[in-house]
N, C-alpha and C positions, 0 to 999 in steps of 0.2 A: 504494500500500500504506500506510496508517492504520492507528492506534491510539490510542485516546484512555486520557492519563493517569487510574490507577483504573481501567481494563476496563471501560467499559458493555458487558460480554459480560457475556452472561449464562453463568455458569458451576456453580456450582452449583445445587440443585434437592433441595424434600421432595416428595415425592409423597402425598396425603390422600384418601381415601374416602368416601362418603357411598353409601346402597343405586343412589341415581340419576345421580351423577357422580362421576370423577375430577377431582380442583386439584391439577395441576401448579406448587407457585409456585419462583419461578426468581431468583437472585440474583445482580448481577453480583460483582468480588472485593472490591469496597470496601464494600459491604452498606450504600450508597446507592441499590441502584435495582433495587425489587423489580416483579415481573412475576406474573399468573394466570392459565393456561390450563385451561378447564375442556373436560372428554372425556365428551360423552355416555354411558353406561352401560345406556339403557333401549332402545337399539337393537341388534338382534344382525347384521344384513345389511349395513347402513352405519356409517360411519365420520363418526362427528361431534365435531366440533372448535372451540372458541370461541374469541380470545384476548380476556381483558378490554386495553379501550384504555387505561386509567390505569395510571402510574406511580406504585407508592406507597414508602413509607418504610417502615426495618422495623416500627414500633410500628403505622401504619395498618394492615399485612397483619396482623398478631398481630388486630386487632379484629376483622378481615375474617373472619377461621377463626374466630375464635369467634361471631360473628354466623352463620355457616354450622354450625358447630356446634347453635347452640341452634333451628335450624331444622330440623336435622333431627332433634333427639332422640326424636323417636317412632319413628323407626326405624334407630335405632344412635346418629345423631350420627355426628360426623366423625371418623375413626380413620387414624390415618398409617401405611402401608403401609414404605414406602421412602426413602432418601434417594439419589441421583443422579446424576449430573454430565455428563447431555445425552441424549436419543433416538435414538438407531440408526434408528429405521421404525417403521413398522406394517406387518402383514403378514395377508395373510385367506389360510388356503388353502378348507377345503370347509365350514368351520360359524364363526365368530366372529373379530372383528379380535384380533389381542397386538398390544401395544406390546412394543417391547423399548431397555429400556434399559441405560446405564455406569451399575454400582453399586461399580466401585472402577478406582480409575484410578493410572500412574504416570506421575509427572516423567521425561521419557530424554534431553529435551536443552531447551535455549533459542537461538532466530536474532531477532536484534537485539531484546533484551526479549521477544519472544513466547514461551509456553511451550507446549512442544511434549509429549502425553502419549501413552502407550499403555494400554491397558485391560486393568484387571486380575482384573475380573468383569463378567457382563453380564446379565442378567435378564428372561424372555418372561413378559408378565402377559399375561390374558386380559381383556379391555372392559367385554364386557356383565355384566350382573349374574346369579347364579346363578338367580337366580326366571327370568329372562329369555331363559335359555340351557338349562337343566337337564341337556338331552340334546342330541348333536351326533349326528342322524343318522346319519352316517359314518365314527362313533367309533374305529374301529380305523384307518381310513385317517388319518383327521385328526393322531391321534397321530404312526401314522408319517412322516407330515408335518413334525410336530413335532419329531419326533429328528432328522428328515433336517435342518432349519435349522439345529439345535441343534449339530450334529456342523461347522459353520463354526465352530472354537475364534475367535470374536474374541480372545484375550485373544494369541495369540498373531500378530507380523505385520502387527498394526492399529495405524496409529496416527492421530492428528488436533492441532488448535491451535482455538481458539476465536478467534483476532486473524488469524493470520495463514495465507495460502494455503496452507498443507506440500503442495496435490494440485499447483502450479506453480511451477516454479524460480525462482530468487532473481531471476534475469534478467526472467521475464515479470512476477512482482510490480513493476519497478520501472519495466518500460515498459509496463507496460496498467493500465488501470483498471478492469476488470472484477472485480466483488464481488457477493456474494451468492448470488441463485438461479444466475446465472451458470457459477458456480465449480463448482457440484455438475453439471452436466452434463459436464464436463469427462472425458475417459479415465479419469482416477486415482480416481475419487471410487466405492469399492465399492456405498456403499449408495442410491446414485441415484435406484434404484428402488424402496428401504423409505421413501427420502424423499418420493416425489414426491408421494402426495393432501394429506401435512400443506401440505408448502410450497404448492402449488397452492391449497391451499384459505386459507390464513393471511398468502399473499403477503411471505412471510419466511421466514430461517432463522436466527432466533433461539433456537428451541427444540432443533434438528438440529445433532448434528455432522455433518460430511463426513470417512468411512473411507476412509482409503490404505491400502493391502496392498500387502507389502513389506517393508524393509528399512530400519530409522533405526540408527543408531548414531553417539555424540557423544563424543569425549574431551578432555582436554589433552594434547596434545604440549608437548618441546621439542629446542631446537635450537639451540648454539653458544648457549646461557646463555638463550635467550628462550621463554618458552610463547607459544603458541598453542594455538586449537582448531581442533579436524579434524571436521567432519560429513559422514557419507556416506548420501547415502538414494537409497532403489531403489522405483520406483514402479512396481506391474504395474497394465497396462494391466487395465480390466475387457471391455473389448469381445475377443470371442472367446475368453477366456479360460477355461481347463481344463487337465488332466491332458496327460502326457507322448503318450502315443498318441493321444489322444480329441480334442486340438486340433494339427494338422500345419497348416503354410502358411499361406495369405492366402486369405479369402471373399471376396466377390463385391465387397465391398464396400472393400476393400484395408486388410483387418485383417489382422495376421499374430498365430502363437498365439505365446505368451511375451514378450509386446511389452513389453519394461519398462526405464524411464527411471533412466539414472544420475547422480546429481547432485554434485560433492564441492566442499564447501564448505571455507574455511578464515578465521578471520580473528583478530587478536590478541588475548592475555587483557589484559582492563581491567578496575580496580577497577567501575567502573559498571557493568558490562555491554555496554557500546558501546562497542566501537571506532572507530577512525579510516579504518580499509579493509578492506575485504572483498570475496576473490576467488569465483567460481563456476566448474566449467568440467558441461558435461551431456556424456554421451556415453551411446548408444543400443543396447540388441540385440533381435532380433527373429528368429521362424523362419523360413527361404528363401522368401519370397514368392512363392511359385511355388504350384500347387493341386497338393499331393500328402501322402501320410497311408499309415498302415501299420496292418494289422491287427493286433490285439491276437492273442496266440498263449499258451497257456501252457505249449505245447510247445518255442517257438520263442524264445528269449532274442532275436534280434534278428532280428524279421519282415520280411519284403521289403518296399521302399520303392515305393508307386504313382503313380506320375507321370500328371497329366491333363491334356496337352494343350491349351495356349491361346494358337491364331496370334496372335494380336492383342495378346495378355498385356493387358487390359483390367486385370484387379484386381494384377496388381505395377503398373503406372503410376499407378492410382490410392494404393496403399500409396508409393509415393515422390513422388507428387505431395502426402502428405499430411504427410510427414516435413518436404519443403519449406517448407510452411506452415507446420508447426511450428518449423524451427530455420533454415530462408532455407535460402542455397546458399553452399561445394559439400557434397552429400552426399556422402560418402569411405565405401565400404563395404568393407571386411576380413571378406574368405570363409577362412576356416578349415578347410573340409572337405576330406576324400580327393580326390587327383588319380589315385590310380593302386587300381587291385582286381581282385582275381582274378576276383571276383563283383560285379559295378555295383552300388551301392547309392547312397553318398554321392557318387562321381563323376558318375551321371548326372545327380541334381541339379546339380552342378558345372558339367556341360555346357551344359545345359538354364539355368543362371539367368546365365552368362554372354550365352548367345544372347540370353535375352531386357533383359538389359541394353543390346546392341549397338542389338537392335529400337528400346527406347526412344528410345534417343541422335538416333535418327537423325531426332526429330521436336522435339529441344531445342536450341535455340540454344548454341554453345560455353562460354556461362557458367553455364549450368544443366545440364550435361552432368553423369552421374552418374559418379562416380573410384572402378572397381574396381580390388582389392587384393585377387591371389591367393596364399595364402598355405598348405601343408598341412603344419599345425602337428604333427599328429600325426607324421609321418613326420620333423620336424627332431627332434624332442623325443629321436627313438632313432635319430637319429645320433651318433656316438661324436665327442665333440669338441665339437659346436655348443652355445655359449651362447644357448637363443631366445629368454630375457628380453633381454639386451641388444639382439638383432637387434630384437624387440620395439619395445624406448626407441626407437632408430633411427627405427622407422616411426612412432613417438608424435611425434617431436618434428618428423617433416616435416610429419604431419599438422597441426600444434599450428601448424606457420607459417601454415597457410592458416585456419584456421578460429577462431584466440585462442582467448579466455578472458574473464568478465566480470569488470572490478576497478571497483571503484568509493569513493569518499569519502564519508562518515557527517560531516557537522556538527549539533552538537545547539543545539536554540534552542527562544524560546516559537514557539506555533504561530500562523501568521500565516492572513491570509484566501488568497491566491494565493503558491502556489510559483511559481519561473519554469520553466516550459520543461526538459522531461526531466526531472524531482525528482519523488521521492516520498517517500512520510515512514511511518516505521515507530516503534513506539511505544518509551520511553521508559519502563524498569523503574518500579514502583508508586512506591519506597521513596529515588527520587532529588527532591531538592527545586532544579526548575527555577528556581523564583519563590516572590516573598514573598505573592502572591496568588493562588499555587496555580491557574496559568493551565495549559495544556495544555502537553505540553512533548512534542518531538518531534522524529525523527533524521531529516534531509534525506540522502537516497541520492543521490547525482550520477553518474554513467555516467561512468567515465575509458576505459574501453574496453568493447565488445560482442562475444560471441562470435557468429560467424557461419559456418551451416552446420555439421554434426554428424558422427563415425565411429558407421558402424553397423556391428555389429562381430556375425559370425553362426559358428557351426559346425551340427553338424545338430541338435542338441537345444536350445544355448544357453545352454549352464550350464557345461561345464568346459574346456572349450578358452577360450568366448568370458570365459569368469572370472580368464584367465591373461593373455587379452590386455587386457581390461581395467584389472588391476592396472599394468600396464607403461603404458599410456595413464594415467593417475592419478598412477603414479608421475613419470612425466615434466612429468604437468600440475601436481603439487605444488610442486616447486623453481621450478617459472614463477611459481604461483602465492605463494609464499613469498620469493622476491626481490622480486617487484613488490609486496608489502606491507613491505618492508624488511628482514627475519628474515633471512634471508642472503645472501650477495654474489655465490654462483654462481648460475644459475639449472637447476642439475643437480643431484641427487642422486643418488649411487653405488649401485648395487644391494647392495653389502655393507654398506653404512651404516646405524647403526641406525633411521634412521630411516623407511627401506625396511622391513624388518623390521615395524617398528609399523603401516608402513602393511597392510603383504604381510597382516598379522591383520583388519584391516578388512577386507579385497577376500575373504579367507578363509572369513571368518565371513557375509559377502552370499553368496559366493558357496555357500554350505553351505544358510542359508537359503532362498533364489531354490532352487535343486536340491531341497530338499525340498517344498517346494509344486510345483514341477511335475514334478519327475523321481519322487519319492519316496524318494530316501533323502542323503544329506547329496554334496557335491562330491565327484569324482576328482582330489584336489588335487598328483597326483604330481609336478608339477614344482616348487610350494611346498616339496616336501620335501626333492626335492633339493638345490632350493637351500638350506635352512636343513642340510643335510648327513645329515639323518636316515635311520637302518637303513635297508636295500633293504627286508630283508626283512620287517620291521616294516610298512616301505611297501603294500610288497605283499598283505601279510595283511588290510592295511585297507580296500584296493581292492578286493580279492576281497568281505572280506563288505560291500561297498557298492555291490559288485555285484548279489549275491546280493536284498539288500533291497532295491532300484532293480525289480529280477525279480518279487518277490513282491508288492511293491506296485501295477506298472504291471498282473501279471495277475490279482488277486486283488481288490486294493480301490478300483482308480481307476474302477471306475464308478459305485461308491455316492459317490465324492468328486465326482464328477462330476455327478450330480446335485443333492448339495447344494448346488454350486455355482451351477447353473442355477433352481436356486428359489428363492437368495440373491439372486442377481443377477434374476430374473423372465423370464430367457427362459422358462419353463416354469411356468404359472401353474393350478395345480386348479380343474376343473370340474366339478361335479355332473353325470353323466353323459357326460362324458367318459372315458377309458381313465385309469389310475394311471400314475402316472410311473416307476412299478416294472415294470408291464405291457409297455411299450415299449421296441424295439431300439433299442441306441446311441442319436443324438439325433433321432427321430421328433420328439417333446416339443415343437420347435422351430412346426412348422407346425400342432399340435395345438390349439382352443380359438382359432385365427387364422385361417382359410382352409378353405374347404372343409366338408363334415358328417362325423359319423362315421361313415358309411358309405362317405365316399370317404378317410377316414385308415383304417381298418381296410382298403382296398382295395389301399393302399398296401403292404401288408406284404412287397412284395420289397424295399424299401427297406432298402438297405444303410446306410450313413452320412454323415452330413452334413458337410457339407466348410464350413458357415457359420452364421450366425444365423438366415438364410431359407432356404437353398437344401439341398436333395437329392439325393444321389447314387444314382443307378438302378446297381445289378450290371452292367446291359449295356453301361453311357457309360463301364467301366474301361478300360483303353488295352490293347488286347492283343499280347502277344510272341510274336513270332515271329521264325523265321532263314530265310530265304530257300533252298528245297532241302537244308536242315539244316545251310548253311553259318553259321558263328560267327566274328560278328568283334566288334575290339576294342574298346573304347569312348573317344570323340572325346576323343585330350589337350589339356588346357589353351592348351599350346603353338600348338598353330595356331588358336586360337579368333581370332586376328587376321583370318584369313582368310577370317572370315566375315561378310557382310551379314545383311539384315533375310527373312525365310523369306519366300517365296514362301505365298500361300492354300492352297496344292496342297501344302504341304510334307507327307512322310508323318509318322506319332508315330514315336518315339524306340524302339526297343524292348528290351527287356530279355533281351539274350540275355548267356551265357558268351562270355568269351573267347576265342580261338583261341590255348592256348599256344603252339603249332610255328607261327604268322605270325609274323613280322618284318616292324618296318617299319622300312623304311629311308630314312634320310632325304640328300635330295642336297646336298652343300656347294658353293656357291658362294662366289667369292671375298669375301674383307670377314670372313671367319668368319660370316654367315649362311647358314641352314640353307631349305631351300625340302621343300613336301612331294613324297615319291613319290606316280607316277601311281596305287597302291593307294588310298593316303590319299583324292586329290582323286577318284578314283573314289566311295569313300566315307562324304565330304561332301555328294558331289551328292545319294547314295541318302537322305540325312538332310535334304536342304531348304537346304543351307550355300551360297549361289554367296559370288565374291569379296569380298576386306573393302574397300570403302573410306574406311573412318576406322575410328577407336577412340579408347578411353581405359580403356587396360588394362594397369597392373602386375603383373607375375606376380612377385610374389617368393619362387614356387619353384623358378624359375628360375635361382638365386643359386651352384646348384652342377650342375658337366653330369660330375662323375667319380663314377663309384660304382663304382669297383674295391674301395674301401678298406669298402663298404657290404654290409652282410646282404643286403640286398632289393634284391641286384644286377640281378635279372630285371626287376623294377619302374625300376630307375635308367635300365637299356635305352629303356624307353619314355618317360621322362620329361628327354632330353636337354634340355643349356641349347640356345635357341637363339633368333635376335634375328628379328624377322619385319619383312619390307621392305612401310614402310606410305607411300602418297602425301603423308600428311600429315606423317609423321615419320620424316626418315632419318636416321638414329641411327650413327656409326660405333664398330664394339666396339676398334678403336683407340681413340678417344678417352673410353670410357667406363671406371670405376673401376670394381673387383669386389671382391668378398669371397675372397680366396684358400684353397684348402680347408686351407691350413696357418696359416693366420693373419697372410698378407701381404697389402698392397693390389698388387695387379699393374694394370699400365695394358696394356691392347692383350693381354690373354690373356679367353679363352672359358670355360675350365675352372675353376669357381673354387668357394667353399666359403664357409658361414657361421660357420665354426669362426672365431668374434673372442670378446677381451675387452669387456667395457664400457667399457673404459678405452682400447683399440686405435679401438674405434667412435665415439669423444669426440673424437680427434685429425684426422677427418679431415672436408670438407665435400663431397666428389666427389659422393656420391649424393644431396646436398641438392640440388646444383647441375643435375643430372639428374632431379630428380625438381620441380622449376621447372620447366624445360624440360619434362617429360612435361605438366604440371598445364596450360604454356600453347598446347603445339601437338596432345598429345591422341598418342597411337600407343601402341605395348606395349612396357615396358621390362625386358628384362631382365639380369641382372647377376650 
């Protein structure tokens, strides 16, 4: 990661006119070093693009425009349209190229000297010249075309840096070298595909910014007399990428929809700009990588969940084989979804992405074994008593042992020909005087520690469960982070502290953001609230109508949002004589103008919904429910998911039946205080494809309480006992293991126990660090 003192970025830009070309000229910040790109005009079909190779100076470009001036005055002369500050793309849909570019931009933060903006205006000009273009044959469509782009608010969500990488974490900037065209291929990079014929064609991206969507925000903190600053940025993913209904699960190709990277930076305020150390920690959320999606209803506020079947689970291995590659090993995933429901909805995914976790494992070597973490956050939240921020920290800070955090050391110097070995060097604010001969001057990054392996952290949507547990991860990763930069002496921060509080607004405000762009209407922040002690009913009132618009938005407007997204990003690209992108059901669009004639896409027209970028879901490949003789049984608890192997080919689908209230099941107690299933149960497992487990790596920490006398949802407590499952790999004695007591004791050698602790109760003890080693190195289900 480079910068050279004075910005050879080119950053800003006048844009000038002539009847037969656009000059783009381009200035880096020191207005040293000017640039000319000139944009054909007399072409309406293609896209033409020159860049001059000279560097000139500002007085030689002043001659240049006016030499181009007095060339063309017989037909205008050169008249200046706009001023600038970088290209978004170019875009054709059915008659002429736009350019669109930043015609007002804002400062929102700075990481190490680089400045980081968002856009505050942006503007679609059209190419060719009016003589050249007159009439767009397919004028009315073309326009709506035109709205539909237009309706991506860049100004809100977007942001970019002209130096430095903001689409990759502090960490990859400092161990890769990868710049340039590179970087815009990358997940995070929105306008990829408005970039691509410039860069292709100019073999640079000097003229281009790269769009992130998402989430920046930059403050000062302090703490025990010291500032610091605090950067949080959220990066969505663009592949797969859409609305709350319209993108569910993982395609073929192991994208999952709402894939968006968290990053939280911190490092201390220094007169220069550069500090001495700088920590990073990433942490990940994504939707249940499983193939399943839910029909949009606008009778039905919450549609039934369709699950589609895949022995093999081909596209979750690939989606965790690719998280791998991005952050190493161990992946630690925290499932947040429903364990227990009258009606299966979130549990059967629960079921279902547990199975196919087990499936996985059992083709990974014990250090690349994936660490589930069962967690139903929803049902601790309205338990009477439990604190589930702090239980929360707890699981942040076991996680936190195994995977770190990135800290690193900044020393500033001139810049030299070779760094040694792991250094990289990031640029050196304009206005700092390294040298008396104004040499290059630049901040050497050295690695003191590497974060390795990531928590991907899911509920069914991705947005207000996984935004609660997020803060508690951040929060715990900040006091790590803040001690190993020096700023204070504990490496914990209290959840009452203000500085919780300050952070609790950050995680708040992403998390309201993130929920807006893909749920549509702001976070369900209720446990935010209660911690900060606020009205119920206030609460409640808020909820409701965030419900409400969450309602109206997913059935009313996320299809046209959804489309523009798809023409933003270029899965769905206009053809003259092809079908309208308004003509087609849900995402047809996808194989449209790629595959096949229109003969055989209009043939298509049972086509239900597309589950990916390429593939199509047929009405009849839906997984069908059924109950055996109209018997209804319950659906597979968490709890025994120990118990089960890799599915047999022959396994039957999953089906989506009601409950059987008047079944019980009961569970047989053998000595040791473990629990083994009734012959009902292992009956079945069988009917569901489950034979025996022989390994795992599976925490249930819903398993934290097995009394629910004192609970509402006593009937649900019935089914959701604690209970410790006897694995080959790992035998566990609940004598010897530590619990959460439902009163707020640690009890040694008891079954029954409770989450109900303080943050300050759950500081004082290490029992379930020490258990939770032990799980990380022999692998079996812990519960507690």
């Amino acid at each position: 990661m480079e910068a050279m003192t004075g910005g050879k970025f080119l950053q800003k830009f006048r844009l000038y006119e002539t009847r037969s070309k656009f000059y783009l000229i381009g200035r880096d910040k020191s207005r040293s070093h000017w640039r000319v790109l000139k944009i054909d005009r007399l072409e309406c079909a293609e896209l033409g693009v020159e860049e001059d190779p000279t560097s000139y100076t500002e007085n030689e470009c002043q001659e240049l425009l006016w030499r181009i001036h007095e060339g063309n005055r017989l037909t205008g002369g050169l008249k200046f349209v706009t001023k600038c500050y970088g290209i978004v793309g170019f875009v054709k849909f059915l008659g002429p190229y736009y350019m669109v570019v930043i015609t007002r931009r804002r400062k929102v933060g700075t990481i190490c000297g680089h400045e980081i903006y968002s856009i505050g205006k942006s503007e679609m000009i059209a190419i060719p010249s009016v003589i050249v273009c007159p009439n767009v044959a397919y004028s009315r469509d073309e326009n709506r075309y035109k709205r539909l782009l237009c309706s991506v608010d860049l100004s809100k969500d977007f942001f970019f840096s002209y130096s430095y990488n903001i689409m990759r974490s502090l960490q990859k900037n400092i161990t890769e070298k990868n710049t340039g065209q590179v970087v815009y291929e990358t997940m995070f990079v929105w306008n990829e595909f408005l970039t691509r014929a410039v860069r292709n064609h100019l073999k640079n991206t000097s003229w281009t910014v790269a769009l992130v969507h998402g989430f920046f925000k930059q403050s000062k903190l302090s703490v025990s007399g010291k500032d610091f600053w605090l950067t949080l940025i959220a990066r969505r993913s663009r592949h797969f990428a859409g609305t709350r209904f319209l993108k569910r699960g993982v395609n073929e190709k192991g994208r999952v929809a709402n894939d968006v990277e968290t990053e939280q930076i911190v490092f201390e305020d220094t007169s220069d700009g550069i500090p001495s150390h700088m920590a990073s920690v990433v942490q990940h959320r994504g939707s249940i990588p499983l193939v399943w999606f839910q029909e949009t209803s606008r009778l039905n506020i919450r549609p039934d969940i369709i699950l589609k079947p895949d022995v093999d689970y081909k596209a979750t291995r690939l989606h965790f084989e690719n998280l791998a590659l991005r952050y190493g090993n161990p992946i630690i995933i925290l499932n947040l979804i429903k364990t227990r429901e009258k009606k299966p909805r979130e549990s059967l995914l629960r079921a279902e992405f547990a199975k196919a976790i087990h499936y996985i494992n059992k083709g990974l070597t014990e250090d690349k074994r994936l660490k589930f973490l069962h967690m139903d956050l929803s049902k601790l939240s309205r338990r009477k008593g439990t604190n589930v921020l702090a239980l929360l920290n707890k699981v942040a800070s076991d996680v936190l042992d195994l995977t770190e955090f990135l800290h690193c050391e900044i020393s500033t110097s001139a810049k030299s020909e070779g760094a040694p070995s792991g250094e990289r060097t990031v640029a050196k604010p304009r206005d700092d005087k390294c040298s008396s001969d104004q040499s290059e001057c630049v901040a050497k990054l050295v690695p003191l520690l590497l974060q390795k392996g990531v928590l991907r952290t899911n509920c069914i949507d991705c947005l207000d469960r996984t935004n609660v547990a997020q803060f508690a991860y951040g929060l715990t990763a900040l006091g790590r982070q803040l001690h190993a930069l020096g700023i204070i002496e504990s490496p914990k921060i209290e959840l009452h502290a203000p500085l919780a509080d300050d952070l609790m607004d950050f995680y708040e405000r992403m998390g309201d953001t993130l929920a807006i762009q893909y749920g549509g209407s702001a976070a369900h922040n209720k446990i935010f609230c209660e911690q900060r002690g606020q009205w119920k009913a206030a609460t409640q009132s808020q909820e409701f109508l965030r419900t409400l618009q969450r309602y109206y938005n997913n059935a009313y407007t996320d299809n046209d949002k959804q489309d523009a997204i798809n023409v933003f990003l270029g899965h769905f690209q206009p053809q003259q004589g092809k079908p309208a992108l308004w003509k087609l059901d849900s995402d047809q669009h996808y194989n449209i103008g790629r595959q096949g004639t229109l003969k055989e896409e209009i043939a298509r027209s049972f086509i239900k919904r597309s589950l990916s970028d390429g593939n199509i879901l047929l009405e009849n490949s839906l997984p069908v429910s059924n109950c055996n003789n109209g018997e209804k049984t319950g659906l597979l608890p968490m709890q025994q998911l120990d118990d089960i192997r890799e599915p047999s080919d022959s396994a039957p689908d999953i089906s989506i039946c009601e409950p059987n209230p008047s079944s019980s099941m009961n569970y047989g107690t053998v000595p040791g205080g473990r629990h083994s299933m009734s012959e009902e149960w292992q009956n079945y497992l069988k009917r569901l494809g489950y034979p025996e487990l022989h390994s795992s790596n599976f925490l249930d920490l819903d398993l934290l309480s097995s009394s629910g006398n004192s609970c509402d949802e006593e009937d649900e407590e019935v089914f959701e006992r604690s209970s410790l499952i006897n694995s080959p790999m790992d035998e566990i004695s609940v004598e010897s293991s530590t619990s959460y007591s439902e009163q707020g004791h640690v009890d040694e050698g008891r079954d029954d126990t409770d989450l109900s602790r303080s943050s300050s109760q759950l500081s004082d003890t290490r029992d379930y660090s020490d258990r939770f080693a032990h799980w990380i190195a022999n692998g079996g289900m812990l519960c507690y």
